[in-house]
C-alpha positions as CSV (number, residue, x, y, z in Angstrom):
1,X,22.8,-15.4,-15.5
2,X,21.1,-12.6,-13.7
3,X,23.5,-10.2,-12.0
4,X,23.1,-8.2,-8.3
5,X,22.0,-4.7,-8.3
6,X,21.5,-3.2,-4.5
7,X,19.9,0.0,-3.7
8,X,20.4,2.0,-0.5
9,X,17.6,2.6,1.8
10,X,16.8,6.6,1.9
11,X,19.8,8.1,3.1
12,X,20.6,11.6,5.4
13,X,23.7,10.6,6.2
14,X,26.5,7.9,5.5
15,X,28.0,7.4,8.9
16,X,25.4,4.6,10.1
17,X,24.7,3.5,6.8
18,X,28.7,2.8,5.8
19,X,29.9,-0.7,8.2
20,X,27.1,-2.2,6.7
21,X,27.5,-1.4,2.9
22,X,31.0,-2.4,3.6
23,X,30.6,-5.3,5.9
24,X,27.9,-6.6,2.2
25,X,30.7,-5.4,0.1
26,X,33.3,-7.5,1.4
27,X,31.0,-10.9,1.1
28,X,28.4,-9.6,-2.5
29,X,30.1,-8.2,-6.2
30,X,26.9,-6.6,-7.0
31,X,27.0,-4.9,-11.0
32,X,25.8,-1.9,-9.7
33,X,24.7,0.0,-6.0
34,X,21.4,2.9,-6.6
35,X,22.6,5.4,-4.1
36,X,19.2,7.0,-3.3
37,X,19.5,10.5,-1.1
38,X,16.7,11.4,2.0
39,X,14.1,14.4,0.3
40,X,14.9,17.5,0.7
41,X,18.7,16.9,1.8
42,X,20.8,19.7,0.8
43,X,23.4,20.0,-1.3
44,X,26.2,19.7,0.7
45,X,24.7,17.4,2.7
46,X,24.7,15.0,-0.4
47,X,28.2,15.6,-1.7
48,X,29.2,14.2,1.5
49,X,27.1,10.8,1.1
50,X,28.6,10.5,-1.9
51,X,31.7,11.3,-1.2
52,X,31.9,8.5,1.3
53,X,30.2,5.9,-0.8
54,X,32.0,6.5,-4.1
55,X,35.0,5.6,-3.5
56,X,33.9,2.5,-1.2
57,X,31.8,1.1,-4.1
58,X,33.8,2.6,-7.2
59,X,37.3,0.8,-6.0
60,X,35.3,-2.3,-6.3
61,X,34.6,-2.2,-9.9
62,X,30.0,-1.5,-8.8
63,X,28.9,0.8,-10.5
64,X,27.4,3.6,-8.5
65,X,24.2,5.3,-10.0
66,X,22.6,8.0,-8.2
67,X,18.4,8.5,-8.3
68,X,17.0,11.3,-9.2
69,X,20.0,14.1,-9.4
70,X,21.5,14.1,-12.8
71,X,23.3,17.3,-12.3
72,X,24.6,15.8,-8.9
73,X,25.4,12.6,-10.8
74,X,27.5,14.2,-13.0
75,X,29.1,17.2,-10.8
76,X,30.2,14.1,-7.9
77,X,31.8,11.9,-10.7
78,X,29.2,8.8,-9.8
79,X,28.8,6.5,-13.0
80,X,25.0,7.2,-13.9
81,X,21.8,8.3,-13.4
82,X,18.4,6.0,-12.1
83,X,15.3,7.6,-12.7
84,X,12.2,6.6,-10.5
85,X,9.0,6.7,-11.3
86,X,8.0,10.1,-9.2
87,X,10.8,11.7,-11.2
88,X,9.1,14.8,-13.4
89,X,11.8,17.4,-13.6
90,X,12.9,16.7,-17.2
91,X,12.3,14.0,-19.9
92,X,14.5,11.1,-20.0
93,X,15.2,12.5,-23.5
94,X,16.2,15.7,-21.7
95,X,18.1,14.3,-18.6
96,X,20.5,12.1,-21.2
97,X,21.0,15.1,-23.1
98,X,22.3,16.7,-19.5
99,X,24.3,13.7,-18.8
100,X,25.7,13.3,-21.8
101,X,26.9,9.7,-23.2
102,X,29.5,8.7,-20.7
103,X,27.1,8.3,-18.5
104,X,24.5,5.5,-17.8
105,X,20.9,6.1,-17.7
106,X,18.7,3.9,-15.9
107,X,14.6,4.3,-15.7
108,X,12.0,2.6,-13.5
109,X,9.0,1.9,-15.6
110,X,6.6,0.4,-13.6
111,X,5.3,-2.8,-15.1
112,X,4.4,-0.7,-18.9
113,X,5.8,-2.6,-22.0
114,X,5.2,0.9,-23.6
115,X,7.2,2.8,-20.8
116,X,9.9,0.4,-21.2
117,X,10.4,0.9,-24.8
118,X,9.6,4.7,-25.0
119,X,12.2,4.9,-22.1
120,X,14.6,3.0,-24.7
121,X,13.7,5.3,-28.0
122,X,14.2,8.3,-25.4
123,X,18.4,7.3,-24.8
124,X,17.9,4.9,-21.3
125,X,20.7,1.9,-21.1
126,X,18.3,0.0,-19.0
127,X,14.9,-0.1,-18.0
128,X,13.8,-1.3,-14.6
129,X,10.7,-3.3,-13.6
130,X,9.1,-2.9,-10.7
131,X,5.0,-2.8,-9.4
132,X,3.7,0.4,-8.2
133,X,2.6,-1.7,-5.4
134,X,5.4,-4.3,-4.0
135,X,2.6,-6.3,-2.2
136,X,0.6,-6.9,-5.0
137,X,0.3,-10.1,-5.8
138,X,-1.0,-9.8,-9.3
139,X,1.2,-6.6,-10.7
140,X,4.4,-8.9,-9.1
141,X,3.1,-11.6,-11.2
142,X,2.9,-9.1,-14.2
143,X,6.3,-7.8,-13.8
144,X,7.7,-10.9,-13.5
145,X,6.3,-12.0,-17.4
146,X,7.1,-9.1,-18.8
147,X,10.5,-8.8,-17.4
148,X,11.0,-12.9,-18.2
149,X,9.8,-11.6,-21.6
150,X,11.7,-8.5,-21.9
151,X,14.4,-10.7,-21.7
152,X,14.1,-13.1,-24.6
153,X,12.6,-10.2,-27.1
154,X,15.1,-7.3,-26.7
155,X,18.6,-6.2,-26.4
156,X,18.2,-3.0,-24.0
157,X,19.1,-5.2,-20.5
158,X,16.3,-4.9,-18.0
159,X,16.6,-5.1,-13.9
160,X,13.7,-6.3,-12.1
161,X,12.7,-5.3,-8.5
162,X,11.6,-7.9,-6.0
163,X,10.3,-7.4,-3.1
164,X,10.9,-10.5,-1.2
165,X,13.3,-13.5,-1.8
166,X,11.1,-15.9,-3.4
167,X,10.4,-12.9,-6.0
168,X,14.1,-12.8,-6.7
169,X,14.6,-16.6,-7.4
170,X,11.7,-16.4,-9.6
171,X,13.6,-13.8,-11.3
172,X,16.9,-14.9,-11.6
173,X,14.9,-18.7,-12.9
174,X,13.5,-16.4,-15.8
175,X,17.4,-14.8,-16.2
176,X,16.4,-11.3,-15.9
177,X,19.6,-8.9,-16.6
178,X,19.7,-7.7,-12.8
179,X,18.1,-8.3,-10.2
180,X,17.1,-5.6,-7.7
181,X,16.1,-6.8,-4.5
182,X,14.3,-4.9,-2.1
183,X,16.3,-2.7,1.2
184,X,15.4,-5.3,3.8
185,X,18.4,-7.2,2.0
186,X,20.9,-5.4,3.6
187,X,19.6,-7.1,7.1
188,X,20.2,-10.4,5.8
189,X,21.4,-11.0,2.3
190,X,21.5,-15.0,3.2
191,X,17.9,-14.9,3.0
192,X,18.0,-13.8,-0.7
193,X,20.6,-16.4,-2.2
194,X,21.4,-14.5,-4.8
């Protein structure tokens, strides 16, 4: 049975963000919440966020993986690391060797079999499967078979991003891992029945 896993829109700050993740919170046991910081917000500025959000999500038993920031993953005690696809400063190779092990390591790979598995030979705990393009129709499609096949063929557990609800029933039919839907789910999660 596929399992919940949100992501936050783009945040600056926490304060408008925080009745709604826990108004969710109280009603949806997702696996695991991407906390995903505004570019270019400093330092500081994202110890805060997480300092808010950690314990809201952490005392829950979610897992809280931050994108992008290993060295902030690991420095604001957060339980991993999710990679997106315009990530370039280091290798995934490189960013688990900066983790270390007790830490998970997600990747997005697009809708690339090769990606998937090279992301997987490289140290990831999970791949995740999204289109470069959420409103294409066709690279959906193709996400959706390779995550359905991803599935069946190998162990390393795969999340799959839709875009809309029908995309996520379609995913949890094909029992994907995780399911990722899109931001807009946070403005009505009833939509999604998931």
């Amino acid at each position: 049975m596929s399992e919940l896993y949100l992501v936050t829109p783009a945040l600056l700050h926490a304060d408008a963000f925080l009745p709604v993740l826990e108004q969710r919170l109280a009603h949806h046991q997702p696996a695991a919440l991407l906390l995903r910081l505004a570019g270019g917000v400093a330092p500081d500025a994202a110890m805060a966020v997480i300092g808010v959000i950690r314990p809201l999500v952490q005392d829950k038993g979610i897992a809280l993986m931050l994108e992008d920031a290993p060295e902030l993953a690991v420095q604001s005690g957060c339980d991993g690391v999710h990679l997106s696809r315009s990530y370039v400063a280091a290798s995934v190779r490189d960013v688990r060797r900066q983790i270390g092990d007790e830490l998970q390591l997600g990747v997005t790979v697009g809708s690339g079999r090769d990606d998937a598995m090279r992301a997987g030979e490289e140290g990831a705990d999970y791949v995740c499967f999204a289109p470069d393009a959420p409103d294409g129709a066709e690279e959906t499609q193709a996400v959706l078979a390779l995550a359905q096949w991803w599935c069946m063929m190998m162990e390393l557990p795969a999340v799959a991003f839709a875009a809309t609800p029908e995309q996520a029933t379609a995913l949890v039919g094909c029992d994907v891992d995780f399911v990722m839907p899109a931001t807009s789910w946070w403005d009505d999660p009833a939509q999604w029945a998931l």
